[in-house]
C-alpha positions as CSV (number, residue, x, y, z in Angstrom):
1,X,-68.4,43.5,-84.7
2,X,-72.3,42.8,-84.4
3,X,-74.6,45.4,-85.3
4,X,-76.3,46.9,-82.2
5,X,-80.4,47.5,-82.3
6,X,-81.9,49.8,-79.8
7,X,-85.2,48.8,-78.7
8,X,-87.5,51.4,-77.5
9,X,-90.6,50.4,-76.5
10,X,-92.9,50.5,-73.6
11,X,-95.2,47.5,-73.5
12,X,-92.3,45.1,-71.6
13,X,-93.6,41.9,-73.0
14,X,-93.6,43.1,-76.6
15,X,-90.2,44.6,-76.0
16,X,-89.0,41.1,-74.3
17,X,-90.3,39.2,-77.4
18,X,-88.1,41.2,-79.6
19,X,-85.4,41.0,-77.8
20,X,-85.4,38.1,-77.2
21,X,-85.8,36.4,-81.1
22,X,-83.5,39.8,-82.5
23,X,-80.5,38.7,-80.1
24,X,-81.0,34.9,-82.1
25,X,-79.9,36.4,-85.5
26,X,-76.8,38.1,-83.3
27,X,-77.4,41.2,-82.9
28,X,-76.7,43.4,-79.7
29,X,-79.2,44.5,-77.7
30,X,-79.9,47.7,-76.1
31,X,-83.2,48.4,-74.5
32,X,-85.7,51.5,-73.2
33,X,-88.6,51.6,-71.7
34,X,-89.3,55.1,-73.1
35,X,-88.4,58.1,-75.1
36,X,-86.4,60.2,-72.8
37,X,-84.0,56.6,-71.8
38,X,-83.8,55.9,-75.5
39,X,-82.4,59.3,-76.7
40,X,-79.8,59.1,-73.2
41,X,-78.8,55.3,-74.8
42,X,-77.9,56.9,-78.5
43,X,-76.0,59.7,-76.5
44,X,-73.7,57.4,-74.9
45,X,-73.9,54.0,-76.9
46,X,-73.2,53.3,-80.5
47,X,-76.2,52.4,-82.1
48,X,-76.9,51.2,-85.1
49,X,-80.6,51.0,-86.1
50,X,-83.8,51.9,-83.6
51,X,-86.9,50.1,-83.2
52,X,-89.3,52.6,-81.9
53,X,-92.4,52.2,-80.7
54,X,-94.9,55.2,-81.8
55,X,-97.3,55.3,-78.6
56,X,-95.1,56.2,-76.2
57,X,-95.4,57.8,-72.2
58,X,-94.7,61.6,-71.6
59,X,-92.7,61.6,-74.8
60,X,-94.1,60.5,-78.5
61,X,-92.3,58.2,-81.1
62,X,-92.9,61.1,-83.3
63,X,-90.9,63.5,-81.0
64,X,-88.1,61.0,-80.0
65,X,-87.9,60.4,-83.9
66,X,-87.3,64.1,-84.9
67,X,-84.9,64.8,-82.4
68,X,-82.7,61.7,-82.4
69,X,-82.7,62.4,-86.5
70,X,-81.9,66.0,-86.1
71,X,-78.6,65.0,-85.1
72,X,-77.8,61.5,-85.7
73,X,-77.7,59.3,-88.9
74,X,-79.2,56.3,-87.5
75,X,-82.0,54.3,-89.4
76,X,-85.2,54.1,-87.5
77,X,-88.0,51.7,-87.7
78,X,-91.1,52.8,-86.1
79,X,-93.6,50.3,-84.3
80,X,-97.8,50.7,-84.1
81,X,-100.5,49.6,-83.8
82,X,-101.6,52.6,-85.8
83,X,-102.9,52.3,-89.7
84,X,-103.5,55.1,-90.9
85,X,-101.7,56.2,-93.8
86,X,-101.2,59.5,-92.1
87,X,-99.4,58.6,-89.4
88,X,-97.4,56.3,-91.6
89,X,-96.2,59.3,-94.3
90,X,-95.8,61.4,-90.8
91,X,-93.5,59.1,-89.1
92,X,-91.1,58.7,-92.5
93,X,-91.2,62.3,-92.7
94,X,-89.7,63.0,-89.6
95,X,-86.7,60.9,-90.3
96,X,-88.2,57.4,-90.1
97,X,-87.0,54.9,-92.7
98,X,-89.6,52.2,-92.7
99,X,-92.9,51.7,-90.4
100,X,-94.3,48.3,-89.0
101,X,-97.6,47.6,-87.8
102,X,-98.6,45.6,-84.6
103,X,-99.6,43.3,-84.4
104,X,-96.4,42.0,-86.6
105,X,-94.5,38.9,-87.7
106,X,-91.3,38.7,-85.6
107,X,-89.6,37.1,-89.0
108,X,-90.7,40.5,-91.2
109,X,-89.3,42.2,-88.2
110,X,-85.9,40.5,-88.2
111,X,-86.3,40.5,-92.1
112,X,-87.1,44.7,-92.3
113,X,-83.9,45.0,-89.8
114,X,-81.9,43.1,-92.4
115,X,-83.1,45.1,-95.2
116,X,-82.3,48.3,-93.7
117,X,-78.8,47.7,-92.4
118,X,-77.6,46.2,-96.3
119,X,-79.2,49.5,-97.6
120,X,-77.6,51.7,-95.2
121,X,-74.1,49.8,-95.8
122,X,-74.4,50.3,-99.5
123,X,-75.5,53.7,-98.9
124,X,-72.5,54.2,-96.9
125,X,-70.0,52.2,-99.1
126,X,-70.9,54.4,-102.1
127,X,-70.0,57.7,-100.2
128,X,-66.5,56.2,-99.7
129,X,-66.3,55.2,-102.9
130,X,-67.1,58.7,-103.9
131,X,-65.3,60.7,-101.2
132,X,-61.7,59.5,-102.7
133,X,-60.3,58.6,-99.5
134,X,-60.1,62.3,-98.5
135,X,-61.7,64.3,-95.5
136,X,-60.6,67.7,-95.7
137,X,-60.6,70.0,-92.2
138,X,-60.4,73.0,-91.4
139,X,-57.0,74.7,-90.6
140,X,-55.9,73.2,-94.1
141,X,-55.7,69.6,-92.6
142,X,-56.4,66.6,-95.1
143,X,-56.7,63.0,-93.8
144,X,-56.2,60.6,-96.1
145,X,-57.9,57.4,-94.9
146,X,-56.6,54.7,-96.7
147,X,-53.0,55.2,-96.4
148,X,-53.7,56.7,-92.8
149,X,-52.1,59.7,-93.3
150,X,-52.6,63.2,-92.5
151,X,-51.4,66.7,-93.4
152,X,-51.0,69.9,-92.1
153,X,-50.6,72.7,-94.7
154,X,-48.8,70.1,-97.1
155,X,-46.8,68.4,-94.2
156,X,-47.7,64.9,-92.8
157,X,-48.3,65.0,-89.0
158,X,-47.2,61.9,-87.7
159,X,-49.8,60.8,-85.1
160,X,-50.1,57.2,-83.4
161,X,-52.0,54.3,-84.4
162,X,-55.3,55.4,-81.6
163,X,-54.7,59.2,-82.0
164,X,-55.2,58.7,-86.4
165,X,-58.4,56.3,-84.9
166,X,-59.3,59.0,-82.7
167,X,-59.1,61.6,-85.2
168,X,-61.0,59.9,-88.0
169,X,-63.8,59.1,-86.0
170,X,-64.5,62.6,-84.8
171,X,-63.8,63.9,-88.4
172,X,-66.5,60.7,-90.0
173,X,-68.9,62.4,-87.7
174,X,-68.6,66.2,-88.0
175,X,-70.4,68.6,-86.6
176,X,-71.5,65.6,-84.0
177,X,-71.3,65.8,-80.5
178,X,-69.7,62.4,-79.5
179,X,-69.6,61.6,-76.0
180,X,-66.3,59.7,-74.1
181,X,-68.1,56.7,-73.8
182,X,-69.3,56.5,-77.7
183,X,-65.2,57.6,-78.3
184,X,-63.7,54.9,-76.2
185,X,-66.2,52.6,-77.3
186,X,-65.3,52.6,-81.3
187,X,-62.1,53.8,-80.5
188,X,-60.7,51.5,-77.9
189,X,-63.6,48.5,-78.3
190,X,-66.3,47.6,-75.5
191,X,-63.6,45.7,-73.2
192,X,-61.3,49.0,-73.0
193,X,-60.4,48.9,-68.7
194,X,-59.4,52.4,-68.9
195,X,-61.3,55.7,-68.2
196,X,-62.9,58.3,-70.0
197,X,-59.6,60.3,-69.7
198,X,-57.8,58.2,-71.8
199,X,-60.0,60.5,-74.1
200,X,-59.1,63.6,-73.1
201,X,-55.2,62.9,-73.1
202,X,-55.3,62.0,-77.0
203,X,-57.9,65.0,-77.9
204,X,-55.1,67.4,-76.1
205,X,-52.4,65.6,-77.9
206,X,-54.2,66.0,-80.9
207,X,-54.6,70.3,-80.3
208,X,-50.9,70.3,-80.0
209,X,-50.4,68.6,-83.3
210,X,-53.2,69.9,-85.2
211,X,-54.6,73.9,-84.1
212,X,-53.3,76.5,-85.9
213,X,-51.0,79.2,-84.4
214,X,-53.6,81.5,-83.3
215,X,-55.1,78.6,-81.1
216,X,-57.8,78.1,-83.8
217,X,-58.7,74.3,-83.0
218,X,-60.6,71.8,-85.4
219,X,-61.5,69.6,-82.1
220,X,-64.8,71.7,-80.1
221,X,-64.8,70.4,-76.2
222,X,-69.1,70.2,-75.1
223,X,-68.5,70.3,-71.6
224,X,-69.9,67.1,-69.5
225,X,-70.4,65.8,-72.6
226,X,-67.5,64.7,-74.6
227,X,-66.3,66.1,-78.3
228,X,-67.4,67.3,-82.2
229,X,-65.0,68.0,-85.2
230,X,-65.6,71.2,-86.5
């Protein structure tokens, strides 16, 4: 599946020229005209990498970089016309991981996107590598990801093939909220008919299979929101 690249930026013909030469290398596009719109986008939408612009209105790239970091692990790049070094080191504090200045080439744009998604992959390919194929849960529940197993307490629970998908997802992300439409979305893929109930049946048919006795469940509901693992 393409990557998808958020685009956050208010000046609309800098943000059409981007979008414009970025969906050429075949990326997905998503788009936002400012901060608040751009943190709504990564709520619902899976999002790989952010371009964000640093002046933005009513809401700073500083401030949409802290909070979007705070909870996700998505790479940012930060756009300005800015120099100084202090704003640079500021903005890669805050969560940023690499900092362009306008007026720029749209090929080292294209090229920094590049760089940062192989880095990321490798980053992440590494923590599998590492991990041993084994997320352990709460309520002594292991889910072993190669074979697509998981146990309860030493015995399998046999799940189906989009309740296992279902599962690993929330449990990849935990401590994550992860709205429906992000959950059908790698779940179920973008051309998924149904509704965001189709959700909601598998997370309660997960509880059934998974909470412990005493009701103890791995699976937290964030009312009009969606779901985080524990």
């Amino acid at each position: 599946m393409n990557k998808t690249i958020l685009i956050i930026e208010d000046e609309e013909d800098i943000r059409d020229i981007l979008i414009h030469y970025i969906k050429k290398e075949g990326f997905n596009i998503l788009e936002a005209e400012d901060g608040k719109k751009g943190i709504e986008i990564v709520k619902k939408e899976f999002v790989d990498l952010i371009l964000l612009d640093l002046m933005l209105p009513s809401m700073s790239g500083y401030d949409v970089c802290r909070e979007i970091s705070s909870i996700y692990k998505i790479p940012i790049i930060m756009l300005t016309a800015r120099n100084d070094i202090v704003d640079k080191v500021l903005g890669l504090e805050l969560g940023a991981d690499d900092y362009i200045t306008k007026p720029f080439d749209i090929r080292e744009v294209i090229a920094r996107i590049k760089v940062c998604l192989r880095r990321i992959e490798s980053l992440n390919e590494m923590e599998y590598e590492t991990s041993q194929d084994i997320i352990n849960l709460k309520n002594n529940i292991k889910i072993y990801v190669e074979s697509r197993e998981v146990f309860k307490e030493e015995t399998i629970v046999k799940l189906k093939p989009k309740e296992f998908d279902l599962l690993l997802i929330l449990a990849q992300n935990k401590k994550i909220v992860l709205s429906r439409e992000k959950l059908l979305q790698k779940v179920w893929g973008y051309d998924f008919e149904g509704d965001s109930r189709t959700v909601d049946v598998h997370i309660q048919r997960l509880r059934k299979k998974l909470d412990n006795k005493s009701g103890l469940s791995i699976i937290e509901t964030v009312f009009g929101v969606g779901y985080k693992m524990l």
